[in-house]
C-alpha positions in Angstrom: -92.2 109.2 13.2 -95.8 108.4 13.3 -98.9 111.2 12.3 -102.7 111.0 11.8 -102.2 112.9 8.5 -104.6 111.2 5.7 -102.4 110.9 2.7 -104.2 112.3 -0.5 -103.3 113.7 -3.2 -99.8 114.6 -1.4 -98.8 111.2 -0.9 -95.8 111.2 -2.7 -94.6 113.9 -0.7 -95.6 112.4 2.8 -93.9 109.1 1.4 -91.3 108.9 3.4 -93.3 109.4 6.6 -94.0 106.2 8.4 -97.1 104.9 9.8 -99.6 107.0 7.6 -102.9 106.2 7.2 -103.2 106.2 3.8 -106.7 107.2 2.0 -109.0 110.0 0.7 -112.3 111.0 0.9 -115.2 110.7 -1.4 -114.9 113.4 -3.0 -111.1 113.6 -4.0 -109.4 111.7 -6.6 -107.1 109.1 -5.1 -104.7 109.9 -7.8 -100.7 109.7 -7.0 -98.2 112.3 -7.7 -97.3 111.7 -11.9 -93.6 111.6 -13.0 -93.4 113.9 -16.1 -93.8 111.1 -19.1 -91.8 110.6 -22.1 -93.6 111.5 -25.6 -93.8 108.0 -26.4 -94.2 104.5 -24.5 -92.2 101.3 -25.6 -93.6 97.8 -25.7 -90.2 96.3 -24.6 -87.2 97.2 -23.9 -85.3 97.8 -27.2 -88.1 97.6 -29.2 -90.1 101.3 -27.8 -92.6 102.8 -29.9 -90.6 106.7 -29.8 -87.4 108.1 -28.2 -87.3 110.9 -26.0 -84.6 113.1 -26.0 -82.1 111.7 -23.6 -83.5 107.9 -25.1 -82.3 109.4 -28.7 -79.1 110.5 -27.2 -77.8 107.2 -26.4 -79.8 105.1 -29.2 -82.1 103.5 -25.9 -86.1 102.7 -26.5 -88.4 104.7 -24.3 -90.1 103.1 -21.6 -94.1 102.5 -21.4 -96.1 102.9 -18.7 -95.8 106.8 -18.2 -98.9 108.1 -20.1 -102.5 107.2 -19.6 -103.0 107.8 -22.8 -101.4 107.3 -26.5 -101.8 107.1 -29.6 -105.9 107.3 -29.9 -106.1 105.5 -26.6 -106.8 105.8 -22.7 -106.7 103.7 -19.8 -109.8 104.2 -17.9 -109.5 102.9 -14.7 -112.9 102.4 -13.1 -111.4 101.9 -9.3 -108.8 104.3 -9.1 -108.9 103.1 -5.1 -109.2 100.0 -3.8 -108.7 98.9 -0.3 -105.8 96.7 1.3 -106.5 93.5 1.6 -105.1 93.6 5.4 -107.3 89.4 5.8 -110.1 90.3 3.9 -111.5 89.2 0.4 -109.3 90.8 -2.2 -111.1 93.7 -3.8 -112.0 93.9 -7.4 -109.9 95.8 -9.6 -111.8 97.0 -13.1 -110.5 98.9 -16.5 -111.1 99.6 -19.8 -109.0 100.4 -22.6 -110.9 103.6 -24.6 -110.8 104.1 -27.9 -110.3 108.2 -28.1 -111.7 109.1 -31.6 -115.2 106.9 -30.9 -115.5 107.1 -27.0 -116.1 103.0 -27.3 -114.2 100.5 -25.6 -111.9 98.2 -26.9 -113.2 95.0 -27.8 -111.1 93.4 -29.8 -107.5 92.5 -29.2 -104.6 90.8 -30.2 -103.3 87.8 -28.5 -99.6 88.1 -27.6 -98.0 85.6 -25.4 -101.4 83.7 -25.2 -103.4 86.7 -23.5 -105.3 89.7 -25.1 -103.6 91.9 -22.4 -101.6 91.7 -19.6 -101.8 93.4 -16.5 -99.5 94.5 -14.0 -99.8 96.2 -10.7 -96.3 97.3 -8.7 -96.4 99.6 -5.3 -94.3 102.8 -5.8 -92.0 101.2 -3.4 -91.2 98.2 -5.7 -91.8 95.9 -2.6 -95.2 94.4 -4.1 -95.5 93.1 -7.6 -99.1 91.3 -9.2 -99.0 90.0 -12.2 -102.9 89.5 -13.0 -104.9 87.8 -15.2 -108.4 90.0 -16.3 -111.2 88.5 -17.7 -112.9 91.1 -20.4 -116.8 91.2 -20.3 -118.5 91.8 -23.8 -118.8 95.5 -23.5 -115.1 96.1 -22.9 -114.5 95.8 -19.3 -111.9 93.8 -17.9 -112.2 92.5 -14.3 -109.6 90.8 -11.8 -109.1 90.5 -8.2 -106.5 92.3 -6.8 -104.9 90.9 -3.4 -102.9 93.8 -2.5 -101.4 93.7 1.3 -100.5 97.1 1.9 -101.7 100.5 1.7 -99.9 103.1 -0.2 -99.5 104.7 -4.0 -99.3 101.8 -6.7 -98.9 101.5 -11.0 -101.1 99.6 -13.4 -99.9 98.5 -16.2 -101.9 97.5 -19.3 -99.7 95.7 -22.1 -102.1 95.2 -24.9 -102.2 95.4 -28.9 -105.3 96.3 -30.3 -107.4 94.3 -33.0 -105.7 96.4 -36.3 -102.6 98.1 -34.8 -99.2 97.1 -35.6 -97.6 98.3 -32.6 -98.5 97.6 -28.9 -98.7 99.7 -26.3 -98.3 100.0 -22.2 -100.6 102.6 -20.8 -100.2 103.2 -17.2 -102.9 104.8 -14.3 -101.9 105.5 -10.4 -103.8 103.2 -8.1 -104.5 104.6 -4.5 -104.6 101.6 -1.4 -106.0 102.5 1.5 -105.5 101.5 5.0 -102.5 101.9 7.2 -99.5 103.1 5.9 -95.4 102.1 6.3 -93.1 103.1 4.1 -90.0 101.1 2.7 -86.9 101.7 0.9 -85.9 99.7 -2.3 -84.5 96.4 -1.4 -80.6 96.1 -1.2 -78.7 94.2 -3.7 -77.9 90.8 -4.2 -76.8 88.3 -6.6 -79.7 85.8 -6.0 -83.1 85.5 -5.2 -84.8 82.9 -3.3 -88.4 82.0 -3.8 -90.3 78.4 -2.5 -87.3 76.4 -2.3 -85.7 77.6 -5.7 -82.7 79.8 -6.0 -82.4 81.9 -9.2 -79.5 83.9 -10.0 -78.3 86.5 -11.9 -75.8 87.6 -14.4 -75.3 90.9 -16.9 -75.8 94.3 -16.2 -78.1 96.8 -17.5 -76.5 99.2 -19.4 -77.8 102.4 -20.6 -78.5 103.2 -24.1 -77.1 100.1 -25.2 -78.5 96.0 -25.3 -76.8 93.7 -22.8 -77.8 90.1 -21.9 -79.1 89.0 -18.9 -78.9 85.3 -17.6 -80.6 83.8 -15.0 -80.3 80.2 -13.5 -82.7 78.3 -11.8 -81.9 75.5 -9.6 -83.4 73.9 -6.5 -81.4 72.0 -3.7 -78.3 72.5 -5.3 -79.5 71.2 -8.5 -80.2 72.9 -12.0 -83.6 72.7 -12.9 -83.7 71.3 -16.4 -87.6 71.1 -16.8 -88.8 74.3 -16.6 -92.4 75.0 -17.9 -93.6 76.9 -20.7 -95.4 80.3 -19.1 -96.8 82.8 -22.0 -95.1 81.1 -24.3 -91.8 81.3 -23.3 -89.7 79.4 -20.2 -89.4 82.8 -18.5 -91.4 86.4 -18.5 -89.1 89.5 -17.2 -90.6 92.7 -16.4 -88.5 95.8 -15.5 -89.9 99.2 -13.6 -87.0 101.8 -13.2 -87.3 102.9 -9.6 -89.0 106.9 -9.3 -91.1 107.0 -11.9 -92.3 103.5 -12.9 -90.9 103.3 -16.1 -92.1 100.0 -17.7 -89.3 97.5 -19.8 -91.5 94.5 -20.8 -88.4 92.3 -21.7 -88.7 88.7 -24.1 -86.5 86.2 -23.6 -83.9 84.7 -26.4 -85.7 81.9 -28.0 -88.9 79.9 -27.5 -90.0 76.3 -26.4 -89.9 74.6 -29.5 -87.5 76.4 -31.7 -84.8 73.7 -31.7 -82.7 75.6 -29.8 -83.9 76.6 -26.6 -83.4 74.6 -23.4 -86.4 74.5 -20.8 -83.1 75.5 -18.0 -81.5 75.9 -16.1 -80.7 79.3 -17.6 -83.3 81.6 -19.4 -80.9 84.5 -21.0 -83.0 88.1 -22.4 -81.6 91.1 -24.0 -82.6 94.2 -22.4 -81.8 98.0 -22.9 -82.2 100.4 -20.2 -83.2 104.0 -21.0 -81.2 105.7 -18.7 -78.9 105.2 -15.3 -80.3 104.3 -12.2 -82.4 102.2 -10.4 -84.7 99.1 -11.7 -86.3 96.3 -10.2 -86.6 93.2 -12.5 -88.9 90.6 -11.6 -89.3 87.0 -13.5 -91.6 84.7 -13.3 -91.3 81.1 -14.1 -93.2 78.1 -13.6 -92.0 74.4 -12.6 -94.2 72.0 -11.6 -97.1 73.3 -12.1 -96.8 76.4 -10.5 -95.5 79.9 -11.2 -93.1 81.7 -8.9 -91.9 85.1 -9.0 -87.9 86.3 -8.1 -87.2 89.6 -7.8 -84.2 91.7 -8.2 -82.5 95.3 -8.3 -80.1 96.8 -10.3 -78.2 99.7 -11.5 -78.0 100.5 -15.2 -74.7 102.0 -14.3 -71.8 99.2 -14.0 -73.6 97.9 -10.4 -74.1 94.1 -9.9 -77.2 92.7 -10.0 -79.2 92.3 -6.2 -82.3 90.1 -5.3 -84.9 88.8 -3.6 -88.0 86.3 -4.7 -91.0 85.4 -3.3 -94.3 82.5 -4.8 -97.5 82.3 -5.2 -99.3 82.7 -1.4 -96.1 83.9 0.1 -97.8 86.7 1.7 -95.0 87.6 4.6 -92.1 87.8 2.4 -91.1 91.0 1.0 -90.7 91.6 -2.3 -94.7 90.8 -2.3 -94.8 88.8 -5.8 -97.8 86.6 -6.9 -100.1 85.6 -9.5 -103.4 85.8 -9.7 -105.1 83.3 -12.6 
């Protein structure tokens, strides 16, 4: 069913409806619908920074990416909308990270995985995924393009470890994308994923409240691909969003390039704990030859298999929507 509703600050509620023109006017806050957030947000999955109560329950690490703010810090997003990028220029995307007891932005970071922070952006759909690149400016504020293709509610994602802190943390912010608006469902399941001529596939299950391993093989034409590149410091970079609310599982892999040990593929192997049952979509990014792709899968962190589906760099018609931006 189509309308001429402008989706505001109900737009999780007019979600399902299809062809919506999604936007707001000047003078309301383009912010989406919040899930209630956990106490405490995790840096990766198994590793979390607190436990809510249902996390303590079965022994799983809370998620990240529910709360603008923790622990003495706030995500300030400076363009809370942006719009689509529908053949235009993609728009500019800027944040700070806020520094609660001093009002000052952060300035100083740690560098993890060869970045001072890493950003992600994922529709509330989980049909488009960006993994960015910000540059920071001197007073604090990072900058990055943001080619986003379709209109609707979206999650940014700030992974970050401040200059000091022990612990990092994942602070997340709704982003509102205007334009016109079609709704989609979570992608169906799959064993594989396909993305530029590569084929990855995937074995393990998530399992709630406890640590299972999850393998996936890369191969093109048939063949394993044995000479996978280094990207962030590892051969592969998993992020996992629980489908509803957005939860954030920033997953490692097992081992490194240049431990001994570690083979540059065919099969890049992490260990992951999901918080609860339900829903995720996992995407990994890797990079051969060159250049990094993006494969994209759902599962269920209740005994379901493993589905997928994968998408490159400039592989605008394909849904999921995954890319980089450098």
């Amino acid at each position: 069913m189509h309308t001429g509703l402008k989706v505001g600050a109900f737009a999780a509620a007019l979600a399902a409806t299809f062809g919506t023109a999604y936007g707001v006017g000047s003078a309301v806050n383009p912010v989406v619908s919040e899930p209630a957030a956990a106490q405490h947000g995790g840096h990766a999955a198994g590793t979390g920074k607190g436990k809510d109560q249902g996390a303590a329950e079965h022994g799983a690490a809370t998620p990240g990416g529910l709360q603008v703010a923790e622990r003495g810090y706030t995500l300030d997003l400076k363009t809370p909308k942006l719009p689509a990028k529908e053949g235009k220029a993609p728009a500019e995307l800027r944040f700070a990270i806020v520094q609660d007891s001093t009002g000052r932005q952060v300035t100083a970071y740690k560098r993890e995985h060869g970045k001072e922070l890493h950003l992600i952006v994922a529709s509330r759909d989980l049909t488009v995924y960006r993994h960015l690149h910000p540059t920071r400016a001197a007073d604090g504020t990072w900058s990055t393009p943001a080619e986003l293709p379709k209109a609707g509610g979206y999650r940014v994602f700030a992974d970050f470890t401040p200059k000091g802190e022990k612990e990092g943390l994942t602070l997340g912010s709704d982003l509102a994308v205007t334009g016109s608006y079609q709704s989609a469902d979570l992608p169906e399941h799959a064993t594989t994923a396909t993305v530029d001529g590569y084929k990855v596939g995937l074995e393990g299950e998530l399992v709630p409240g406890k640590p299972s391993e999850l393998t996936l093989r890369v191969t093109k034409n048939g063949k394993p691909v044995r000479d996978l590149q280094p990207y962030l410091g590892a051969y592969g970079h998993l992020v996992a969003l629980r489908a509803g609310d957005l939860a954030y599982l920033h997953v490692h892999p097992n081992g490194e390039p240049g431990d001994g040990k570690t083979k540059p593929g065919p099969e890049v192997s992490f260990t992951a704990t999901a918080p609860s049952k339900g829903a995720y979509r996992l995407f990994l990014d890797f990079q051969h030859q060159g250049t990094v792709r993006t494969a994209a899968f759902t599962v269920h962190a209740n005994g379901g298999r493993a589905t997928g589906a994968g998408t490159g760099d400039g592989a605008a018609d394909h849904e999921p929507e995954s890319a980089h931006q450098h």
